[in-house]
MDAnalysis code that builds the backbone (N, CA, C; Angstrom):
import MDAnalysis as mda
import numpy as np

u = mda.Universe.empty(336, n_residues=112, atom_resindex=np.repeat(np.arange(112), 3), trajectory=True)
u.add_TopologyAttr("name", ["N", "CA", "C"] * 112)
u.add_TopologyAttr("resid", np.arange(1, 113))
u.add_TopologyAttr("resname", ["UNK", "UNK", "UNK", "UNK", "UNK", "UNK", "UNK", "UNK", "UNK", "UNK", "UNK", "UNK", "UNK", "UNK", "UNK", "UNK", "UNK", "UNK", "UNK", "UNK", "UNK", "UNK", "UNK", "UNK", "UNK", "UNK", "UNK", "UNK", "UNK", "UNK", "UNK", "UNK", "UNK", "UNK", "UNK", "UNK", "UNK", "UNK", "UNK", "UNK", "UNK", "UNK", "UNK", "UNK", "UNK", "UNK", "UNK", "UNK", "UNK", "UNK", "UNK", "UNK", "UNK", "UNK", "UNK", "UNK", "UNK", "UNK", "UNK", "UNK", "UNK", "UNK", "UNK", "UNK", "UNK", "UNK", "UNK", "UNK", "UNK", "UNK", "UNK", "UNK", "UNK", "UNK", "UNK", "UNK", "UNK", "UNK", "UNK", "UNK", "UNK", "UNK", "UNK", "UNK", "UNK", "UNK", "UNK", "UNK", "UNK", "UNK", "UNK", "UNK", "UNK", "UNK", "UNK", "UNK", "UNK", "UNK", "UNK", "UNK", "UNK", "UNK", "UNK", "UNK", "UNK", "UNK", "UNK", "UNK", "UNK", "UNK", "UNK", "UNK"])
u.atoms.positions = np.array([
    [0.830, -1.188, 0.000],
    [0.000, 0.000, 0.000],
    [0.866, 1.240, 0.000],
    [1.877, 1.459, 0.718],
    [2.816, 1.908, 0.402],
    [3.283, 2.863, -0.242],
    [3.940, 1.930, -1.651],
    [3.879, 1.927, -2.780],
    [2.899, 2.953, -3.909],
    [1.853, 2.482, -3.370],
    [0.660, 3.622, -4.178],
    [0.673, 4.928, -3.562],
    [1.128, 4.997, -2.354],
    [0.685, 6.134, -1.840],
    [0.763, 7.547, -2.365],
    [2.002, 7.635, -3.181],
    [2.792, 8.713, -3.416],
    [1.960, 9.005, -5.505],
    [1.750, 7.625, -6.148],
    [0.662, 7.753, -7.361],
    [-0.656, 8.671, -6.020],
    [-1.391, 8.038, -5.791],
    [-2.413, 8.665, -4.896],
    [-2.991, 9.696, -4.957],
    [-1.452, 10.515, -4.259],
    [-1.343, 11.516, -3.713],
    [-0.797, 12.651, -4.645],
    [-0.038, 12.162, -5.862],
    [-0.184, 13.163, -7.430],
    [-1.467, 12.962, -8.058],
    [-2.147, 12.048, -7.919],
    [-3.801, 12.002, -8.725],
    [-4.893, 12.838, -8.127],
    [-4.450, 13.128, -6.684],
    [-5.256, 13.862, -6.170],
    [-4.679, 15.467, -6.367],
    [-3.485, 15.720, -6.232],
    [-3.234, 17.192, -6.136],
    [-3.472, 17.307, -7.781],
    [-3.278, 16.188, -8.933],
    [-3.423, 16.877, -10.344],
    [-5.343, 17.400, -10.212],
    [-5.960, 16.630, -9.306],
    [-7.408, 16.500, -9.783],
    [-8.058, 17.987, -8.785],
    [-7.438, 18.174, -7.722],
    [-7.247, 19.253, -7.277],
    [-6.938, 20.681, -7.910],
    [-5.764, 20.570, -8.568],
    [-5.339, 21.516, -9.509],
    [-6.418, 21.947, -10.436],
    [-6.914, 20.442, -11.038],
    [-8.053, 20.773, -12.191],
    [-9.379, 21.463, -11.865],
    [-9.299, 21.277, -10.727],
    [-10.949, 21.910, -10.329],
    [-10.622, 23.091, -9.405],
    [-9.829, 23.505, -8.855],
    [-9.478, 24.868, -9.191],
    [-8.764, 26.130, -10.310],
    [-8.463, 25.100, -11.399],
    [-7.875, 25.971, -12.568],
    [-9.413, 26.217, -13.502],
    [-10.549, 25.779, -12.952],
    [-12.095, 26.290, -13.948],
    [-12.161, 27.499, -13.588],
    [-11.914, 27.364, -12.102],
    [-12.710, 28.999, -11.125],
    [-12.044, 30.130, -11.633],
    [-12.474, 30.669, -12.192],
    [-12.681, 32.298, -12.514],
    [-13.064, 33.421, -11.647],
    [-12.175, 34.435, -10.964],
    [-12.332, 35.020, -9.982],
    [-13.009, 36.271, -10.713],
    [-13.863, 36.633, -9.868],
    [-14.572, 37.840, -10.617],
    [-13.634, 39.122, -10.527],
    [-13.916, 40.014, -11.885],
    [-13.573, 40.816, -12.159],
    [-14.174, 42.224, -12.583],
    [-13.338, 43.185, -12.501],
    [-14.351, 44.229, -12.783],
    [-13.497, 45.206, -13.855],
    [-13.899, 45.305, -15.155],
    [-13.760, 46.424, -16.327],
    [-13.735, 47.845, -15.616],
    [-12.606, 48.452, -15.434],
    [-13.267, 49.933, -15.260],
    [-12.305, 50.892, -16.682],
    [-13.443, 51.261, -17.374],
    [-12.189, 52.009, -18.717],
    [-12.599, 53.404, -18.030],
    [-11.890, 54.521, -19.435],
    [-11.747, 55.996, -18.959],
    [-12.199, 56.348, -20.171],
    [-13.496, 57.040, -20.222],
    [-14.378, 57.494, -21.618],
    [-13.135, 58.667, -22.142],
    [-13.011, 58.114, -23.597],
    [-12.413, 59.532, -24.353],
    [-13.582, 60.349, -24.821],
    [-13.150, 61.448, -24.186],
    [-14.171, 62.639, -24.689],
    [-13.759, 63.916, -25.130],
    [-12.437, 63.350, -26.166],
    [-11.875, 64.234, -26.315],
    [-13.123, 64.943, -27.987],
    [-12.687, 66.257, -28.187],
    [-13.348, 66.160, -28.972],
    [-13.491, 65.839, -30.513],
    [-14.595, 66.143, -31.395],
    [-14.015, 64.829, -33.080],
    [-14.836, 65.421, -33.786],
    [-14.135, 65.915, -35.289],
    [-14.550, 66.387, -36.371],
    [-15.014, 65.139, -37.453],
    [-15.518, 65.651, -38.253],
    [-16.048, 64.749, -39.501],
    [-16.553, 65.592, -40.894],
    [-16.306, 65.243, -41.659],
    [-17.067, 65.766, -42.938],
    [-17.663, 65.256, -43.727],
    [-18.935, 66.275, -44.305],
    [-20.116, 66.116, -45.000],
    [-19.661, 66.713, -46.312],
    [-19.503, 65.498, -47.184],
    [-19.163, 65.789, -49.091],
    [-20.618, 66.122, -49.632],
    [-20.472, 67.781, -50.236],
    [-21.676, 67.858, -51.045],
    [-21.488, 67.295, -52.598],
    [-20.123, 67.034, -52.892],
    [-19.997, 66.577, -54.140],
    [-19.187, 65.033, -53.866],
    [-19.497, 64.075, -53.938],
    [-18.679, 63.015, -53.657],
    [-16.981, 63.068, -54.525],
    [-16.875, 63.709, -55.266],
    [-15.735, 63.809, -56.370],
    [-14.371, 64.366, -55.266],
    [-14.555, 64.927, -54.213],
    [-13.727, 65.813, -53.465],
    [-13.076, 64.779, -52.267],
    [-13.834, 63.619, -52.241],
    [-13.211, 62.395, -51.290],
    [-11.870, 62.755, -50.997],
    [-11.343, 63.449, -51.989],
    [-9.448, 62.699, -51.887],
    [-8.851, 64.048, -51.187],
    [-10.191, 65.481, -50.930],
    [-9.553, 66.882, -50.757],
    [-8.697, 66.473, -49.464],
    [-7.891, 67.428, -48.896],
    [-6.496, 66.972, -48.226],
    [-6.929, 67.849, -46.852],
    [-7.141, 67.471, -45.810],
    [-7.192, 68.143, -44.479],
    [-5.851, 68.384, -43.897],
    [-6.252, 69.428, -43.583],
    [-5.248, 70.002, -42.600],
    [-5.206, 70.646, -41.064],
    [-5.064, 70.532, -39.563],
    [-5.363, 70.730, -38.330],
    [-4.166, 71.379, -38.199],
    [-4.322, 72.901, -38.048],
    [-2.783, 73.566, -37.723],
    [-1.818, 73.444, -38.141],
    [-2.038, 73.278, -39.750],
    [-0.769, 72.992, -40.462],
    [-0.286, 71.571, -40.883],
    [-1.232, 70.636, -40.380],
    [-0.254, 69.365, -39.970],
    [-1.416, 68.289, -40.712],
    [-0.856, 67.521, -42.128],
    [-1.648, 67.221, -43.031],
    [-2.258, 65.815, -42.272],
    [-3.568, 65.589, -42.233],
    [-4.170, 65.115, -41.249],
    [-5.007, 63.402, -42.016],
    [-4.787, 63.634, -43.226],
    [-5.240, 62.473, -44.157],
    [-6.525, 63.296, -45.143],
    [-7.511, 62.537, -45.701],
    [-8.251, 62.797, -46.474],
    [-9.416, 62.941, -46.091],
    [-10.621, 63.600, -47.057],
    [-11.565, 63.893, -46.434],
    [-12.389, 62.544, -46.530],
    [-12.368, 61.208, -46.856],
    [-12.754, 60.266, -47.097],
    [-12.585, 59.535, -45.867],
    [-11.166, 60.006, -45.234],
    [-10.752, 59.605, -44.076],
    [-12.068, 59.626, -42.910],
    [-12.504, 60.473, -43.173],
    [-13.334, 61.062, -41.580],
    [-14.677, 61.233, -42.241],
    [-15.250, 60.736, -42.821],
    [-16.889, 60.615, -43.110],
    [-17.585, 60.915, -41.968],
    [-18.134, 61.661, -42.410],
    [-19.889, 62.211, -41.010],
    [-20.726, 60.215, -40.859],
    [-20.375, 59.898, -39.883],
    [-21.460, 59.035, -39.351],
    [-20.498, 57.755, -39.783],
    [-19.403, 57.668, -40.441],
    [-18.273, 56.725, -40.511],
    [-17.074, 56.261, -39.539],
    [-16.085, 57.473, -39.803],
    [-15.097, 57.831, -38.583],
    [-15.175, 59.480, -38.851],
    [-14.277, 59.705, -37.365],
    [-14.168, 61.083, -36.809],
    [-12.436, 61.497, -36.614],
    [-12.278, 62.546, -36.643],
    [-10.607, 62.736, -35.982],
    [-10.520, 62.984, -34.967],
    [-10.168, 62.884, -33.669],
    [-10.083, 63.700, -32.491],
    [-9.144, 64.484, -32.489],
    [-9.148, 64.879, -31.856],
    [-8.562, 67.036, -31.364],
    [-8.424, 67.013, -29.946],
    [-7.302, 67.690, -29.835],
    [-7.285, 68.109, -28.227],
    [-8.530, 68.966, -27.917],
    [-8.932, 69.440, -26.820],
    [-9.491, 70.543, -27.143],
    [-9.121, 71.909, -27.054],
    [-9.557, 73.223, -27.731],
    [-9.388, 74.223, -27.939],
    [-9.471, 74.533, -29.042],
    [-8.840, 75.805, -29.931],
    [-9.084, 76.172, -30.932],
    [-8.230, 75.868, -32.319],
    [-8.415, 75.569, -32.935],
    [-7.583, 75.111, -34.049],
    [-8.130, 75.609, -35.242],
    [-7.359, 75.786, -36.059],
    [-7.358, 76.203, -37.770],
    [-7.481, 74.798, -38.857],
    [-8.395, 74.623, -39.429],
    [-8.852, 73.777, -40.385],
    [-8.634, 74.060, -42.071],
    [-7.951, 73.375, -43.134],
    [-7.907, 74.030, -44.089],
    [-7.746, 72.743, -44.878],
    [-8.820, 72.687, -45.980],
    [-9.117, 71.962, -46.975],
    [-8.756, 72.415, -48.345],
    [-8.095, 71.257, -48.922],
    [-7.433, 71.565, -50.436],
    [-7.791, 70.463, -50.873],
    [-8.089, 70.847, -52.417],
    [-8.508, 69.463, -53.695],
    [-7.589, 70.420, -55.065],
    [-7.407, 69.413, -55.408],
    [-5.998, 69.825, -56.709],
    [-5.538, 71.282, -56.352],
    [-5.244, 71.401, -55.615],
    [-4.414, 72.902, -55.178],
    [-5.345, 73.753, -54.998],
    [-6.335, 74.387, -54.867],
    [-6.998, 74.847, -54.475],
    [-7.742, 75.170, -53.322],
    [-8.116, 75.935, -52.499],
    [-8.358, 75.743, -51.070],
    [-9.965, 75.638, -51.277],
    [-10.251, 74.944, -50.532],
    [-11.994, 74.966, -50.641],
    [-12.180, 75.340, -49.292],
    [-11.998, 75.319, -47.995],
    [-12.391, 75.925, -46.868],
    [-10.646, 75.957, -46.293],
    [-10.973, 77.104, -45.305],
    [-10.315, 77.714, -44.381],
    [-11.386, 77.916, -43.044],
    [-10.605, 77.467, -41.885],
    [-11.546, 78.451, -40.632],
    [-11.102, 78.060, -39.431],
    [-10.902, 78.605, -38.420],
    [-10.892, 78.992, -36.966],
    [-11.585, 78.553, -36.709],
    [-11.704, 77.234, -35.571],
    [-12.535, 76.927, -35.109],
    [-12.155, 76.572, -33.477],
    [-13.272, 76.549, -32.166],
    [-12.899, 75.839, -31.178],
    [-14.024, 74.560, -31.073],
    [-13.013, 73.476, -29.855],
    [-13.975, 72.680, -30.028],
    [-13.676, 72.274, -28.152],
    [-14.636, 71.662, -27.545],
    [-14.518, 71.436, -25.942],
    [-14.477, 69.967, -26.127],
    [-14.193, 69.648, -24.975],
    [-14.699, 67.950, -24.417],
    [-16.459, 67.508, -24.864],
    [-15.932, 66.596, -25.672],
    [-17.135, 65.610, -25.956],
    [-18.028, 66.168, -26.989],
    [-17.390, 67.216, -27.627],
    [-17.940, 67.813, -28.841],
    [-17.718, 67.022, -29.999],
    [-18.978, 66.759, -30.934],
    [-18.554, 66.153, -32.566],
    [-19.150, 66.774, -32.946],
    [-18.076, 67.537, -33.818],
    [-18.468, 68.901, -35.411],
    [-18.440, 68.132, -36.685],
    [-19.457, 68.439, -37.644],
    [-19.615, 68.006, -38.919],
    [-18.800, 69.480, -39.505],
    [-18.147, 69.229, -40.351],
    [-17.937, 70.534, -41.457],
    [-18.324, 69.392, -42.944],
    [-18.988, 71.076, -43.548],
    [-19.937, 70.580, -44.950],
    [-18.842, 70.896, -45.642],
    [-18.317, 69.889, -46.958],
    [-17.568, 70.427, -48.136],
    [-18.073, 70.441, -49.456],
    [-17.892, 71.644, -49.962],
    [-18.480, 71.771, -51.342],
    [-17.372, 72.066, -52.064],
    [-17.456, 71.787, -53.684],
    [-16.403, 72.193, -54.822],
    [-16.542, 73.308, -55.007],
    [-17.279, 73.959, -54.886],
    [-17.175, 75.446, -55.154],
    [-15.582, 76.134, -55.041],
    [-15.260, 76.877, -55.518],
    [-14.140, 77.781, -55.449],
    [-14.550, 78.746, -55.341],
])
């Protein structure tokens, strides 16, 4: 008897092991809402997709990039300068501010 004791006594701590390696200790999610704030644009001509954004100078991707009701850009908040170009041309310029948890649409048209 002996002999077995020591099998036994690994069959029990493996079977042990196993039925405490199911238990799942509860946990709790806590995230931190970004609320920073987020622009988007509304194409009155779909042809202008490719016009070129700009946030203070600093070329920010395309206007295809940030679709109204698609994706958004976020912004620190405060005031920033916005300036849209399609084949060299500026189609908007403007001063804008924006706070915490603000989402601005700007409309783009081809007009020159």
């Amino acid at each position: 008897m002996r002999k077995h004791l020591p099998g036994v006594l690994a069959a029990a701590l493996i079977a042990c092991i196993q039925l405490v390696g199911c238990v799942q200790m509860p946990t709790e999610k806590a995230g931190i809402p970004d609320v920073r704030p987020q622009i988007s644009f509304r194409l009155i001509d779909e042809s202008v997709r490719s016009a070129h954004i700009f946030i203070d100078g600093i070329h920010m991707g395309t206007a295809a990039d940030y679709m109204d009701g698609v994706a958004a850009l976020r912004l620190l908040p405060g005031t920033h300068m916005l300036k849209v170009t399609f084949m060299g041309a500026t189609l908007m310029e403007e001063k804008f501010y924006v706070g915490d948890g603000v989402q601005r649409t700007f409309t783009v048209n081809r007009e020159f």
